[in-house]
N, C-alpha and C positions, 0 to 999 in steps of 0.2 A: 416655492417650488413644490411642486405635485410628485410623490414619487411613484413607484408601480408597484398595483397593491401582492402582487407576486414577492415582494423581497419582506413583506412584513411579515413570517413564519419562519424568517435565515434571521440568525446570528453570527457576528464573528464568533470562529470557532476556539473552543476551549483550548486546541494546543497554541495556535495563535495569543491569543491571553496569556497566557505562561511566558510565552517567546519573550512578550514586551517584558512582562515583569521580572523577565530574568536578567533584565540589561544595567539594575542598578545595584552596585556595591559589589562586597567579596562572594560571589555567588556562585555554585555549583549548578553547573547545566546537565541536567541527566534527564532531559525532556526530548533532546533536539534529534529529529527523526532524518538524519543525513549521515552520510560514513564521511570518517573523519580523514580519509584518505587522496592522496591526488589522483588524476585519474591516469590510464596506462600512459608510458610512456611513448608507446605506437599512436595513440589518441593525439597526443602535446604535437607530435610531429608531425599531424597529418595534417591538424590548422597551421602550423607555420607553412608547412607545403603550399597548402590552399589560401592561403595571405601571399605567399611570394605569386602566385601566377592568377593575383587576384579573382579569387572562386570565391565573389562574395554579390553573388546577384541574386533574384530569384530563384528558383528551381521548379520542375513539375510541383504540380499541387499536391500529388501523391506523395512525392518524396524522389530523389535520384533513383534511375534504376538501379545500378550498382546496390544499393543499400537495400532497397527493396527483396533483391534477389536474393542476398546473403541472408536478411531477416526469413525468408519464405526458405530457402533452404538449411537452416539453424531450424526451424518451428517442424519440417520434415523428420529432420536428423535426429533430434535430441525428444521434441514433444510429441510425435506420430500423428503431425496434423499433415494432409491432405494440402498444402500450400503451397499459392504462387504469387509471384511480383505484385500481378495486379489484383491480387484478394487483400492486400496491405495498404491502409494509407500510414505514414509517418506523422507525428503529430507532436505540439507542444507541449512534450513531457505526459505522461501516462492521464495528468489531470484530465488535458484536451479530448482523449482519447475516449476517458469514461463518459466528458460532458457528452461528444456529438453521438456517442452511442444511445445515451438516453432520452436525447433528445429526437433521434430518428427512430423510434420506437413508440415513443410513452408519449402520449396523448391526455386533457385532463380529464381526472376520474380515473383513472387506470391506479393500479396498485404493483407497486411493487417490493417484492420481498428481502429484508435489507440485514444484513449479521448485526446481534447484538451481545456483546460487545461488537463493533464493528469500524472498519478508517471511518473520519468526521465527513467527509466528502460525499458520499453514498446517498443522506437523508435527502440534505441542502438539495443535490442536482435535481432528485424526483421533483421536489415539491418547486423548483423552478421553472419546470416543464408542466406545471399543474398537476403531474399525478400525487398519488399518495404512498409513500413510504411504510410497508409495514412489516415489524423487526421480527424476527426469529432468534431464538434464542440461544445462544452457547455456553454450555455449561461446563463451569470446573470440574464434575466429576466426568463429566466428557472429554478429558482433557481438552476443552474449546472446541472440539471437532461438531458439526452439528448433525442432529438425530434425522433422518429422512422423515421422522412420526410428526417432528415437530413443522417441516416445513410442511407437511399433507395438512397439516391443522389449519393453519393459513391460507390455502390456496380458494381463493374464493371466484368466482364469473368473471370477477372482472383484475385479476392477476398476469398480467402482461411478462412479466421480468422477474427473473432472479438473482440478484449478486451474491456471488461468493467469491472468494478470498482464501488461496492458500497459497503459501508461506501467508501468514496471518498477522494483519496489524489490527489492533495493538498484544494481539496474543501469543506472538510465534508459534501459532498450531500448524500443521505440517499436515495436509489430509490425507489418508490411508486411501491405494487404490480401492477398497470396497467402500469407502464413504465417496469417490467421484464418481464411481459405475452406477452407484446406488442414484446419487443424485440427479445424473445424467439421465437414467432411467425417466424415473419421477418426470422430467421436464418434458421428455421425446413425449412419454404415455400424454401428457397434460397437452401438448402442443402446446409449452410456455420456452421462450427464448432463455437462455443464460447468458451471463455478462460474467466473466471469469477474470477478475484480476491478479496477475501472476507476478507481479513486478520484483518479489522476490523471490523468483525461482531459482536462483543461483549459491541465496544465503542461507543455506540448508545444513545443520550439525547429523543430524541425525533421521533415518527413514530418507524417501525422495520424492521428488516431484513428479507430480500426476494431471496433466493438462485437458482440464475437461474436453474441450472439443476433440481428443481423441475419440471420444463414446459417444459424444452428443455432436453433428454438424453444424445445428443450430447455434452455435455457441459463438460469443461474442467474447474473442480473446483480448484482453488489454496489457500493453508490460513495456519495458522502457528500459532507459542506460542508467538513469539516476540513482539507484540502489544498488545493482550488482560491479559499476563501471563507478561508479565515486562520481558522477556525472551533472550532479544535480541543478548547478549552478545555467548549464549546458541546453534543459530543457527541451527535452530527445522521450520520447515515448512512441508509441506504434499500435494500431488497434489489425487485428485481422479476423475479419468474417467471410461467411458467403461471400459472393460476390453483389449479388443483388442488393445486400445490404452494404457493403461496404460501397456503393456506388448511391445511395442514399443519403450517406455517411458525408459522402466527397461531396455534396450541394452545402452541408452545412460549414464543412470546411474551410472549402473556396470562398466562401462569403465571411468569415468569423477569423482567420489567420492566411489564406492564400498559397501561401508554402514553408517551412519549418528552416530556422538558419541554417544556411548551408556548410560553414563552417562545423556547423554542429555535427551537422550528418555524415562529415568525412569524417569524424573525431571518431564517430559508432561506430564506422567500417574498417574502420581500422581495427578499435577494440573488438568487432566481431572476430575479426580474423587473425589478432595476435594477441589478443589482451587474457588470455585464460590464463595465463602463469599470475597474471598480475590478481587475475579475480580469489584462485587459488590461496594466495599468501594475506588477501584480505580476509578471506571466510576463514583461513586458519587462525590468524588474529581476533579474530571477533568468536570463536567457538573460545578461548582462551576467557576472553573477558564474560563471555556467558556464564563458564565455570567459578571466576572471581566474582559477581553479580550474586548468584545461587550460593554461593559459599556465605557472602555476607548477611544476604537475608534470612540464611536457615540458624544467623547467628539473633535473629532476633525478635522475641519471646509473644507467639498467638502469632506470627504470621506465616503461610503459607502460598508454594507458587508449584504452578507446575510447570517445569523445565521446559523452557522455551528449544524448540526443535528447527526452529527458521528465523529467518529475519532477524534483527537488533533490538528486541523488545521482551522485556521480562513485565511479568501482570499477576506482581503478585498481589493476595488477599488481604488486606488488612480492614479486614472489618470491624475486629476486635476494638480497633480506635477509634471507631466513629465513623463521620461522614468524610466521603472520597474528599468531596471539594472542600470543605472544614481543616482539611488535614492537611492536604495539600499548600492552603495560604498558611496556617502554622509550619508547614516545611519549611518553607520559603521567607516567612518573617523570622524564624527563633533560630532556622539549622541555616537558612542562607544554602538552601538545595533545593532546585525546581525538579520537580516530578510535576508528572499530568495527571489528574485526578482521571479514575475510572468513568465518572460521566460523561466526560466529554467521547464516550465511543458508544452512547447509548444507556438509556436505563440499567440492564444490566449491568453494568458498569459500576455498580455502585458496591462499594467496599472494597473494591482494585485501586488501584496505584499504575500506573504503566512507567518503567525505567527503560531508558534506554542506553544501551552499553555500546552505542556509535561514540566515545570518548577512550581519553590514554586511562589507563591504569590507574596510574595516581590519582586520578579526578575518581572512579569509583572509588578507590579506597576511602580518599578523604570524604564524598559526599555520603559514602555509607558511614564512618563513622561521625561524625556531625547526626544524621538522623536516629542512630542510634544514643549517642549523648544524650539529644533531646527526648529523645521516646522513654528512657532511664528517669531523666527527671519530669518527665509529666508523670507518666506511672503511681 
């Protein structure tokens, strides 16, 4: 069997690799990029609703109205987008949302500008669609935030797209309004599109979220249930642009998934519309384990992090130790603690670590002292 020479450039991805290796013996999971919580109560209730009066058929390809509308008037309310029912398609889980965006966009030979550090998924999707992926940098004394100089360095004829990312994985950077207006700018001047992933705009400690298409129109918003709604299992994400393009959008759609569980999409509308208490008491829990996370690592001698402001991911530096991915299978073999090594989000990535504090308490205490133990006796 012949395969297509498009997939020879994709790897499974490094946090993937981890996942498997974490399944054998007494092992600590401080890799797994999911909240460990259930999801809102009004959610639970709204599929038993939708099972009892069997609501389990297709739906529009967009997505139910109802849902649609609550999504475009939430994106009004809280992000100062310009939004309506039918600027939205509903999709499977935030993934689906960024594949058909780059795919009704990027053409091969085209480039597009990708965060490094940066999520694994961004590279893979360009170079699936033939174009080419090319990273911009994020630097720790930037606190991860990226420099407008550095994406102008990049922008070359044939720069179609640019992703960015805040609340930021794997770095929990949080972008300051004059780093969105700034970049928004840059894109409008260039006539280059944005592809804005926002998925954890909810899981915010500190500063707040800034949605580029408020500045930019061009902007291609993508974001989901699965991280702020504990949802992930659920497979609920939502992409909203123009119209023109999200009608673009909807041919790849229609042909690649058809319409989104319907079960699911009652589960969101509900969480849109009574689930804040619930998301509340999760970001309060998770700013808690931030602060046990940073506590332990400032207990441990050459490493460095800067205080994750969003999302469920600490990236700290340990360079001092060597190679990210080196260290990482020594994690894993000696301390029996999976961490994700910083490569896996891109070259620079290298000397990071990425933890993730989506776990109970007890599980960070014990995997940070186990990595500690060992860091003591390598030393």
């Amino acid at each position: 069997m012949k395969f297509a020479e498009r997939l020879s450039t994709i790897d499974i991805s490094g946090i993937r690799k981890m996942f498997e290796l974490a399944k054998a013996g007494d092992v600590i999971n401080l890799a797994l990029g999911e909240p460990d919580f259930g999801i809102p109560p009004s959610a639970k209730q709204a599929i038993v609703s939708g099972l009892d009066r069997d609501f389990t058929h297709y739906t529009p390809n967009k997505g139910i109205e109802e849902l649609r509308s609550a999504i475009a008037e939430k994106l009004r309310r809280e992000n100062g987008i310009n939004a309506s029912g039918e600027d939205i398609i509903v999709t499977s889980g935030a993934s689906e949302a960024l594949h058909i965006a780059i795919m009704a966009l990027v053409e091969p030979g085209d480039e597009v500008l990708v965060p490094s550090p940066g999520f694994v998924s961004y590279s893979p999707l360009v170079r699936l669609v033939g174009g080419a992926p090319v990273s911009y940098a994020l630097r720790e004394s930037d606190a991860f935030e990226p420099r407008v100089s550095a994406l102008e360095e990049k922008l070359t004829e044939r720069t179609k797209l640019i992703i960015v990312n805040s609340p930021s994985n794997p770095t929990g950077a949080v972008f300051s309004r004059r780093t969105v207006r700034e970049i928004a700018k840059l894109a409008e001047r260039e006539g280059i599109a944005l592809l804005s992933d926002e998925v954890y705009e909810r899981i915010i400690y500190e500063g707040e979220h800034h949605s580029f298409a408020r500045y930019y129109p061009e902007t291609i918003t993508v974001n989901g249930f699965s991280k702020s709604y504990a949802m992930t299992g659920l497979r609920l994400g939502y992409v909203h642009a123009p119209n023109e393009a999200i009608e673009e959008m909807l041919k790849i759609h229609q042909y690649i998934q058809a319409s989104t569980v319907s079960l699911s999409q009652l589960a969101a509308l509900a969480a849109l519309e009574q689930g804040e208490e619930h998301v509340r008491e999760m970001v309060a829990r998770f700013k808690q384990r931030r602060d046990l996370i940073m506590k332990e690592l400032r207990e441990i001698p050459g490493v460095a992090c800067v205080p994750p402001k969003g999302a469920f991911y600490a990236f700290p530096n340990f360079s001092e130790y060597g190679s990210s991915q080196e260290l990482a299978m020594e994690l894993l073999k000696y301390a029996k603690v999976v961490v994700t090594p910083g490569t896996a989000f891109g070259k620079e990535g290298e000397g990071y670590l990425r933890f993730s504090f989506a776990t109970s308490e007890e599980n960070i205490i014990e995997g940070m002292r186990r990595i500690k133990h060992y860091l003591e006796a390598r030393r």
